[in-house]
Each structure stands twice: as C-alpha cells, then as structure tokens.
C-alpha positions in Angstrom: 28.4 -166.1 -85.0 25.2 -164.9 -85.6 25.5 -162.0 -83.4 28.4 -160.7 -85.5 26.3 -161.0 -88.7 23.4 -158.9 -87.4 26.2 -155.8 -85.8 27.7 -156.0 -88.9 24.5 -155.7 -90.8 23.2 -153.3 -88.7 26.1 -151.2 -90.0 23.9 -150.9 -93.3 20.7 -148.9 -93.2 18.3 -150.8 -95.1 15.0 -152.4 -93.6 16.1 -155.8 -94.7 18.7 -155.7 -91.9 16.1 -154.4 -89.3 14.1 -157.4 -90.3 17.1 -160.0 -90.3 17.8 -158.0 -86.8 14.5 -159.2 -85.4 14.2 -161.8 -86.3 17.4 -162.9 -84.7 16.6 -161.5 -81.3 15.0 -163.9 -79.8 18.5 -166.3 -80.4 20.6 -163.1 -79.1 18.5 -162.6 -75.3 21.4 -164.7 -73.8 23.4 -162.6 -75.1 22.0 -158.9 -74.5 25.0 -157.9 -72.6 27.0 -158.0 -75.5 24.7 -157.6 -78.6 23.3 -154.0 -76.9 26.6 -151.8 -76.2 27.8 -152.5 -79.7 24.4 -151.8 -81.4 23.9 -148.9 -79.2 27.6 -147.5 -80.7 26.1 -148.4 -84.0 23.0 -146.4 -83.8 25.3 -143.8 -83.1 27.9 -143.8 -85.8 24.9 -144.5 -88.4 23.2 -141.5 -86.9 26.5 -139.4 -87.2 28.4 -140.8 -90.2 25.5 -141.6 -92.8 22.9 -139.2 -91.4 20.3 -141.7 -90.4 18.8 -141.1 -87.1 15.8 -143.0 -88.0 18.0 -146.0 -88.5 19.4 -145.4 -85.2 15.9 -144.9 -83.6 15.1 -148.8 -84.8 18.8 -150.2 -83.3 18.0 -148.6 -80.4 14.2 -149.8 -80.2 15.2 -153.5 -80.6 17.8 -153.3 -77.8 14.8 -152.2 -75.9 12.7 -155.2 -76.9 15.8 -157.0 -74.9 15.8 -154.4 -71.9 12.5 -151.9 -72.1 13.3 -150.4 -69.3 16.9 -149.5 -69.7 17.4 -145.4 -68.8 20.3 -145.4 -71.1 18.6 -146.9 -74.2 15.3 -144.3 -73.5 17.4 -141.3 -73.3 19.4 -142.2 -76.6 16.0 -142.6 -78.2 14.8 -139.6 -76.9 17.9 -137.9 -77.8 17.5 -140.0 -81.8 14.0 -138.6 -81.9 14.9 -135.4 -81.5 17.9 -135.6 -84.5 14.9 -137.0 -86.6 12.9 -134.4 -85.5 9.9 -136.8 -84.3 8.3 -134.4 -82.1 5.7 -136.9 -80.8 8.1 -139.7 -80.0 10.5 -137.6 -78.8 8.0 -136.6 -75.9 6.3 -139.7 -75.5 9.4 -141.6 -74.5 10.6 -138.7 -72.2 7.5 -139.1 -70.2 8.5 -142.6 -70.5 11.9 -142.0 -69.4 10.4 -139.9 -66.4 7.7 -142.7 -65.6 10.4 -145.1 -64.5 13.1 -142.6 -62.7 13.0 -142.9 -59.1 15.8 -140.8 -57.3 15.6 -137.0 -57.2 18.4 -136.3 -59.9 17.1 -138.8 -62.4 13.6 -137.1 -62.3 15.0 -133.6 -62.5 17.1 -134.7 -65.5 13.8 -136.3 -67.3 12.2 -132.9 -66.5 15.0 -131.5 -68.2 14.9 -134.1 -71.3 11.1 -132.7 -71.7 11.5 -129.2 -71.1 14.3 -129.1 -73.7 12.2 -130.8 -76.6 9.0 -128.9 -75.6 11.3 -125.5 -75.5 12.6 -126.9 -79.2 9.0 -127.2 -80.8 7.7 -124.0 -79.2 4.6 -125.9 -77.3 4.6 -123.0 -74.2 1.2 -124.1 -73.3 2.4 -127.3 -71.7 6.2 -126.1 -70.3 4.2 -124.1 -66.9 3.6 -127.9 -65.0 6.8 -129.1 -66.0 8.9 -126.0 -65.5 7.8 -125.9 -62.1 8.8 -129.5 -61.1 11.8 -129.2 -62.7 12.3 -125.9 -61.1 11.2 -127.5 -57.7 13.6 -130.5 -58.2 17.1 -128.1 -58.8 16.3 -126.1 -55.6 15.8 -129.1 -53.9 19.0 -130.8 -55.4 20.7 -127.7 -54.4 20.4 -127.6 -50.9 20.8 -130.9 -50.1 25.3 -131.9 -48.7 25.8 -134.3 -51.3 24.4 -135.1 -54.1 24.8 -139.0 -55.7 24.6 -138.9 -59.6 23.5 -142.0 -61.5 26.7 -143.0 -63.8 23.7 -142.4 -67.1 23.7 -138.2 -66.2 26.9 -138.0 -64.6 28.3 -136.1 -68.0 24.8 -134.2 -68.6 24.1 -133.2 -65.7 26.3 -130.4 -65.7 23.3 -129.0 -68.3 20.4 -129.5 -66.4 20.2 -125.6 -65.3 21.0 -124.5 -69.0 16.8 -124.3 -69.4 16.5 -121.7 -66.6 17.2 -118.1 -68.6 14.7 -119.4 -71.2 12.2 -119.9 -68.7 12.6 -117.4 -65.8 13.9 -113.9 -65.8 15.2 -114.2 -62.4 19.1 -113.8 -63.2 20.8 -113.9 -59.9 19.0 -116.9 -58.9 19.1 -118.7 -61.9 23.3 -118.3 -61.6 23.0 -119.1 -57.9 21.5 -122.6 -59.0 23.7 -123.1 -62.1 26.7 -122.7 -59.9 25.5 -125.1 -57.4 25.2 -127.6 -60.2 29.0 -127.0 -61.1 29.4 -127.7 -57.8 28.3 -131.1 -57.8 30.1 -132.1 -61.3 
C-alpha cells in the first residue's frame, strides 16, 4: 500500500512528495524491484509531460539511494541533467557512470555520455583526453569478430560514432568506423 501512495505522489512535482518519498524508502528496500522501474517511468513522463526534469533528477536520485550503482539509473540522470541543463551534475555523474563500467563497450559509451555534454557546453579545453580514449575504444571495438552489447546501450549504441565529425576532420575514416558500428546493431 504504501508503495502505491508514494508512485502516485511522485506523479505530482512538489517537494512535499520528495519528502514523503524519503521518508518511505527505507520501508520500500524490500521492495526495490518494483518501486524503481515505475518511478523511473515517472521521472520520465514528469520530465516530458509537465516539463520538470529537475523533478525527475530527484525520482531518479532516490532510486539510486536503493541501487547507487545501477548503470541505468546513472545514465537517466545524466541524460535529466542535461534536460535541466545542470552542466556540473551532468559531468560529474558521467565520470561516475564511467568510474563503474568495466567492459570495453560500456566505457566507450560513458566516453561518449561525456564527450556529448562537454561538446554541448563548449568546454574544448577538456574534450583532447577524452576524445582520444573514446576514439581509442571505437577502433578497438571495431576490429574485434563480435562485439557483446550490455542490454542498457543496446538502443544507443548505434550513436556512439555520431561525435566523430565534430571532433576529427578525417571523413573516410570517420564513415569507416560509423559503418562498423551499424554493423554490430
């Protein structure tokens, strides 16, 4: 019962229902694998359908005080942050996102999540390090037989080269590498 009061609260962008929200969590941990796929689709209908991405950041920030390290739960944030145009937090919890990814393809789609948010603020002074990982990453991706994609960037990944004309002016191989991504969606 009480985890239908707080997702239906949670429905209403007001700080009082953040507040009844936490302090219900500790009674909702049994029940995590229930309360955090329906609050997750709540951040994002409140995002799209009142225009609240800061609301959504907080949903998606207490299902992470139930699973912190949850790759899906980081990249919506990331991805909220960006709609609320929180350049900071946006960043910070890329590098967060990128702290805990440990197979080739989930790095090279964190480098991706950075490169895109430093490309969208303009901060070229840091993109050089990053670039090059990220550019290291794809060619190394692209040679490899078969590539195994985590279910979180199996419908994103087919984006992970759009950075590339942005960064390099190196046309045929930037198409050579986009096509090899195709390839492996």
């Amino acid at each position: 019962m009480l985890l239908n009061v707080v997702l239906k609260s949670l429905l209403y962008p007001h700080e009082l229902t953040l507040d009844l929200a936490q302090a219900s969590l500790p009674y909702l941990e049994e029940l995590a694998d229930s309360f955090i796929p329906q609050a997750f689709q709540i951040a994002a209908r409140v995002t799209n359908e009142q225009q609240s991405p800061t609301f959504g950041v907080e949903i998606i920030k207490l299902c992470l005080q139930l699973r912190p390290n949850d790759l899906s739960l980081l990249e919506q944030l990331v991805n909220l942050y960006i709609l609320a145009e929180d350049f900071d937090n946006s960043l910070i919890t890329a590098y967060q996102f990128r702290e805990i990814c440990l197979t080739p393809t989930l790095k090279l789609y964190s480098n991706y999540l950075i490169l895109l948010i430093l490309l969208r603020w303009v901060v070229w002074q840091e993109i050089a390090h990053i670039y090059q990982e990220y550019h290291d990453l794809l060619q190394e991706l692209t040679r490899q037989k078969n590539i195994t994609l985590e279910p979180i960037i199996k419908t994103s990944f087919l984006n992970v080269s759009s950075p590339l004309p942005y960064l390099g002016d190196r046309a045929l191989a930037n198409r050579q590498l986009t096509n090899r991504v195709v390839e492996e969606c």
